[in-house]
C-alpha positions in Angstrom: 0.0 0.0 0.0 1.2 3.8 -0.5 0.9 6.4 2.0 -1.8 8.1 0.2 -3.9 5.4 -0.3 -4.1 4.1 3.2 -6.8 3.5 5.5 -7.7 1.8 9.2 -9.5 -0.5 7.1 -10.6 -2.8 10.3 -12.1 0.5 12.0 -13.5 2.9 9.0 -16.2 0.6 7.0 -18.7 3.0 8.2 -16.9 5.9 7.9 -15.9 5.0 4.2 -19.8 4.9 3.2 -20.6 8.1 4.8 -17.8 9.9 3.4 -18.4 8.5 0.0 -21.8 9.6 0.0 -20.7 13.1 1.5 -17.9 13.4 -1.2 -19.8 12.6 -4.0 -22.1 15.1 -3.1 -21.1 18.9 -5.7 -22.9 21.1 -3.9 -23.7 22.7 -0.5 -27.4 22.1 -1.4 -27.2 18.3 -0.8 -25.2 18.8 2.6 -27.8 20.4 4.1 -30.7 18.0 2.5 -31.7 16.2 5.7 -31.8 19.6 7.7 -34.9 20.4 5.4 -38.4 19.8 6.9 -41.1 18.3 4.4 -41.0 15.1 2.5 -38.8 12.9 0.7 -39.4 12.2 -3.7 -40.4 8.8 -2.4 -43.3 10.5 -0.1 -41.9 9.5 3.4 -42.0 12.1 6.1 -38.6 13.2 7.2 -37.4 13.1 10.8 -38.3 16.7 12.5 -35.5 19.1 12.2 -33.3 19.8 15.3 -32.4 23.6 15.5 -29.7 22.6 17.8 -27.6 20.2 15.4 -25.6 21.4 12.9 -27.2 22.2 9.4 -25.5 19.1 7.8 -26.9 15.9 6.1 -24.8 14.1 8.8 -24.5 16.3 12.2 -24.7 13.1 14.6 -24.1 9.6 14.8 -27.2 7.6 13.0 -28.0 10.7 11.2 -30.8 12.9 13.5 -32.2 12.9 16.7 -34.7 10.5 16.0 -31.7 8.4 15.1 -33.5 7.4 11.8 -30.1 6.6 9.7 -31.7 7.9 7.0 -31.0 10.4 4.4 -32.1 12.3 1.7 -28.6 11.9 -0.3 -29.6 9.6 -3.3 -27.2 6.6 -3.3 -25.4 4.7 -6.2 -28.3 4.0 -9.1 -27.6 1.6 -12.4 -26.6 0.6 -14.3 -24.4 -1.5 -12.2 -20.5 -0.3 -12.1 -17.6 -1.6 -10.7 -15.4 0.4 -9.4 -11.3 0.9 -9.7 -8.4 1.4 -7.3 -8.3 5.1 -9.0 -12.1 5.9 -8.0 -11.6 5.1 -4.6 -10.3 8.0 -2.4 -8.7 7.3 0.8 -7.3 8.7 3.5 -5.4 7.8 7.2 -7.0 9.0 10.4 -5.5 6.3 12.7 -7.5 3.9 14.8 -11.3 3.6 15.5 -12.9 6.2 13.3 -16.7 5.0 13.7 -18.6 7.6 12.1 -18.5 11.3 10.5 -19.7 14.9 10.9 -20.2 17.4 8.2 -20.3 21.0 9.6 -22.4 23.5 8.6 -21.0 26.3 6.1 -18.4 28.0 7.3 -18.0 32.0 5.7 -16.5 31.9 2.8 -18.7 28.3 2.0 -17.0 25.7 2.8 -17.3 23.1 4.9 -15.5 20.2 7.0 -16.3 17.1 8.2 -15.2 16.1 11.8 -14.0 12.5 12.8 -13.2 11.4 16.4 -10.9 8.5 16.3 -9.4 6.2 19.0 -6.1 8.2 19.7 -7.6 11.7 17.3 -9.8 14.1 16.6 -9.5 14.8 13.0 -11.2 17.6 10.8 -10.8 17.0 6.9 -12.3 19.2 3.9 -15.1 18.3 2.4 -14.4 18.3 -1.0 -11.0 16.7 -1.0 -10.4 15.0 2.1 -7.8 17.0 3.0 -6.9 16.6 6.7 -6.8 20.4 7.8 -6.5 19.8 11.4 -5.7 16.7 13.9 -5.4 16.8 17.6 -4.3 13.9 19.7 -6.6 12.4 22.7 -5.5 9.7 25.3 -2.0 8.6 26.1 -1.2 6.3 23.4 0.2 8.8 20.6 -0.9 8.4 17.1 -0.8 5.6 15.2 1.2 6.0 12.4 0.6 5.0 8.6 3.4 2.0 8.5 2.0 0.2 12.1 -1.2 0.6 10.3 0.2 -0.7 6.9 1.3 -3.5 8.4 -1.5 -4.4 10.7 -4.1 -4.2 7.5 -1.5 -6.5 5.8 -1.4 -9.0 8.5 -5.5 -9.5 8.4 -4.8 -9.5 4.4 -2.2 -12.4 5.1 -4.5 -14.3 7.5 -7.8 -16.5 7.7 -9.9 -18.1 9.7 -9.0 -18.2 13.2 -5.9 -16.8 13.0 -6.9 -13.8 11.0 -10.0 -13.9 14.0 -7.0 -13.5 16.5 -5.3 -10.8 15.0 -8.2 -8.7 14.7 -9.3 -9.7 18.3 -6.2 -8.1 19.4 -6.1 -5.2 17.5 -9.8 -4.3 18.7 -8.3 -4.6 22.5 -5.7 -2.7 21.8 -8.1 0.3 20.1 -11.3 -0.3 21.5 -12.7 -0.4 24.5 -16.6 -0.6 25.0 -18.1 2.0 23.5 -17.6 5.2 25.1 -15.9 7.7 22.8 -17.4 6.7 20.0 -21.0 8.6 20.3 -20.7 12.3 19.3 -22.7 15.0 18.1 -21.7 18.7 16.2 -24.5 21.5 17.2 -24.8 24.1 15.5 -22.2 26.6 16.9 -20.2 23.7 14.3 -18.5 22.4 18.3 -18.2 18.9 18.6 -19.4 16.8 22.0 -18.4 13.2 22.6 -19.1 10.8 24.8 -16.2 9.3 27.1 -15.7 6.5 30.0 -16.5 9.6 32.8 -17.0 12.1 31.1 -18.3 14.5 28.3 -15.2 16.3 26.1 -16.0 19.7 23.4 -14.0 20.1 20.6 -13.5 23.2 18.1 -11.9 24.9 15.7 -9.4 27.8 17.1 -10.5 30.2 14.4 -14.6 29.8 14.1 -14.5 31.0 10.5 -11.4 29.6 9.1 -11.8 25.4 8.2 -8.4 25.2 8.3 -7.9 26.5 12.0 -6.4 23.7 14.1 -8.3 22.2 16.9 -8.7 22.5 20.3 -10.4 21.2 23.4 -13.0 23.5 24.5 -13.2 21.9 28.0 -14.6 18.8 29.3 -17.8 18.2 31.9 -16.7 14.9 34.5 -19.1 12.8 35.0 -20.3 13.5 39.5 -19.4 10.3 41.6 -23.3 9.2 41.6 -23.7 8.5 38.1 -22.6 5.7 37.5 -20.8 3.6 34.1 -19.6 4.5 30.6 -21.3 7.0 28.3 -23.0 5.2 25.3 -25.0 7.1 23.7 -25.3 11.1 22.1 -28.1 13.1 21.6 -29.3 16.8 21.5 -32.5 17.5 22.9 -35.2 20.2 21.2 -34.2 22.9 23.7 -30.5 22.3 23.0 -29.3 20.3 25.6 -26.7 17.6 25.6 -27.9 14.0 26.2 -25.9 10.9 26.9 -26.3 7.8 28.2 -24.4 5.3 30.2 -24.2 1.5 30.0 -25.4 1.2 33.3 -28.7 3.5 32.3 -28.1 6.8 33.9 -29.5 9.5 31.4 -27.7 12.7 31.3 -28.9 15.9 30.1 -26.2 18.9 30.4 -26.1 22.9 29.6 -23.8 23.2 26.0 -21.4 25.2 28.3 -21.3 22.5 30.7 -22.6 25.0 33.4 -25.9 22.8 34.3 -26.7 19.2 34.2 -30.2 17.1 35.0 -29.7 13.3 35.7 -32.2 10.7 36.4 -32.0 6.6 36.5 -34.0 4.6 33.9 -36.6 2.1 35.1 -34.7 -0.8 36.5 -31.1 0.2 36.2 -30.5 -0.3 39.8 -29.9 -4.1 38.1 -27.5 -3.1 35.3 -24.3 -3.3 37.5 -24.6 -7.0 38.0 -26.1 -7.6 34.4 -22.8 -5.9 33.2 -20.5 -8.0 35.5 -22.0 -11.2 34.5 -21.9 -10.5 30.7 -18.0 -9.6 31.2 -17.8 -13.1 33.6 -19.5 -14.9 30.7 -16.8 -13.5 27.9 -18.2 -11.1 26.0 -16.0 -8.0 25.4 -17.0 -4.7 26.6 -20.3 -2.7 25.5 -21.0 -6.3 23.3 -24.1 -7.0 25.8 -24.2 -4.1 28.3 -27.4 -2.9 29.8 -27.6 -0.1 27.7 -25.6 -0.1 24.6 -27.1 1.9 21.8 -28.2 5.2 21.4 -30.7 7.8 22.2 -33.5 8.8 20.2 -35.6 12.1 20.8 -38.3 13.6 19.4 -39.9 17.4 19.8 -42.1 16.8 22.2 -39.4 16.2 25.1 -39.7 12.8 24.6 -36.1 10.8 25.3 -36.4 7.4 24.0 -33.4 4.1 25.2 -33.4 0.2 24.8 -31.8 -1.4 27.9 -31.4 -4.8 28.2 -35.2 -5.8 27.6 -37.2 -2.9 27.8 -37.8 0.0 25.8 -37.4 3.7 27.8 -39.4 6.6 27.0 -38.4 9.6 29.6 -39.7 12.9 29.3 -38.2 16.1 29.4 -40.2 19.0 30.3 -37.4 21.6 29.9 -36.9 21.7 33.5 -37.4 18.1 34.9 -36.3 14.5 34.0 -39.4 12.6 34.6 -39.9 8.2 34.3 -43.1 8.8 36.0 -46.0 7.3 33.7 -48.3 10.4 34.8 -45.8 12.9 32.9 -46.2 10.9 29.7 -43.3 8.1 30.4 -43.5 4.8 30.4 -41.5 1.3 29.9 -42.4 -1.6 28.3 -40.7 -5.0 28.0 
């Protein structure tokens, strides 16, 4: 492989599809398609529109906040093509790169799309993939293009079980669970993701320059009574931050981190053992958590999880967290 053309292949398959369909795309027009209330050609009624994400076809993980992974961007029509080595545009971010967001425009047009890898956050132009700006997270350093040459080579090398080995130990040594992988870009084009403990903001330096590197913003810790790994991203109505955590606290805080709301869902006092005996039974981590899957919320203040086996809808009522059935919440198996 050459330096240009390589890729975390074992951590990007969803990444490659979203930025495929983002790249392909000519105009600002089809960036902003899902941010566009009405309905689709085919007649189906689009998710609401969130005033709070960024104006983006992809602003969050699974697309919206109803979590819909749908989109208005038309996908690859016949007749059938295959395609080449030189169609394919590629480009290395490291380790664990799960999903993308596209920002909205920035002043003079342009736009980005954000990435948050295992050991980076990574910002990259639109148009050309360009990385603009990377800023390293977590302790590990980066990983570089030839360690990741030569891991993708050793799964090309291998099959079966051993090729099942070498991957298992590359996804211990990159991932862990699932916490920072959720994220979401508001509108202010800042980016939130979801850690172990706590919540971290990214941004550019220069808000109207793409090219601007990156910096933290500042990071909210997660208080000693809520408890597990944050799972799950989502922006409520009235612009606050949601996450979840494996062990089915549901967090709601201020976009400047100065305010939180927190509440338990219906039967989590259970999920610390449920956890501990899915690890004692061998899965890996976040495989068969309590929680472990996103948040879906709609305009009304509903906040919608799957634990273990029950769905969870809690309302929000701008000032309270509420599970109680009398305020519109409810759980069922």
């Amino acid at each position: 492989m050459t330096h240009t053309s390589t890729f975390s292949r074992f951590t990007a398959c969803l990444l490659v599809a979203l930025v495929i369909a983002a790249g392909c795309s000519d105009s600002s027009d089809t960036a902003t398609s899902t941010q566009e209330p009405g309905h689709s050609s085919t007649g189906a009624q689009r998710p609401p529109v969130n005033p709070f994400l960024a104006a983006s076809a992809v602003p969050i993980g699974h697309g919206d906040s109803a979590q819909s992974d749908w989109s208005t961007i038309t996908g690859p029509t016949g007749p059938t093509l295959e395609l080449s080595a030189a169609d394919l545009t590629y480009q290395h971010l490291g380790a664990a790169h799960f999903g993308i967001a596209i920002s909205p425009e920035y002043p003079d047009g342009r736009r980005v799309i954000w990435s948050n890898g295992g050991d980076r956050i990574s910002k990259l132009d639109y148009d050309t993939f360009e990385v603009l700006a990377e800023l390293e997270v977590g302790d590990g350093g980066l990983l570089s293009t030839e360690t990741a040459d030569a891991e993708i080579e050793a799964l090309d090398e291998t099959q079966g079980a051993e090729m099942a080995t070498i991957g298992l130990a590359m996804a211990t040594e990159y991932l862990v669970g699932l916490s920072d992988i959720y994220y979401i870009l508001d509108s202010d084009n800042t980016l939130f993701v979801g850690g172990s403990e706590r919540i971290a903001a990214y941004r550019d330096t220069d808000p109207s320059d793409p090219a601007s590197p990156v910096e933290l913003r500042d990071e909210w810790d997660s208080p000693p009574e809520i408890t597990g790994e944050f799972v799950g991203a989502n922006i409520t109505f009235d612009g606050r931050i949601a996450m979840i955590t494996n062990e089915g606290w549901l967090v709601l805080v201020d976009r400047d981190f100065a305010t939180y709301d927190a509440i338990q869902l219906v039967g989590a006092e259970d999920a610390p053992a449920h956890n501990q005996a899915m690890a004692d039974a061998g899965f890996r981590p976040g495989a068969a958590d309590w929680v472990r899957n996103s948040l879906a919320i709609d305009e009304d203040g509903g906040i919608y999880a799957a634990s273990a086996d029950h769905m969870h809808r809690v309302v929000w009522d701008g000032e309270t967290l509420s599970t109680d059935p009398a305020d519109g919440a409810w759980t069922e198996p």
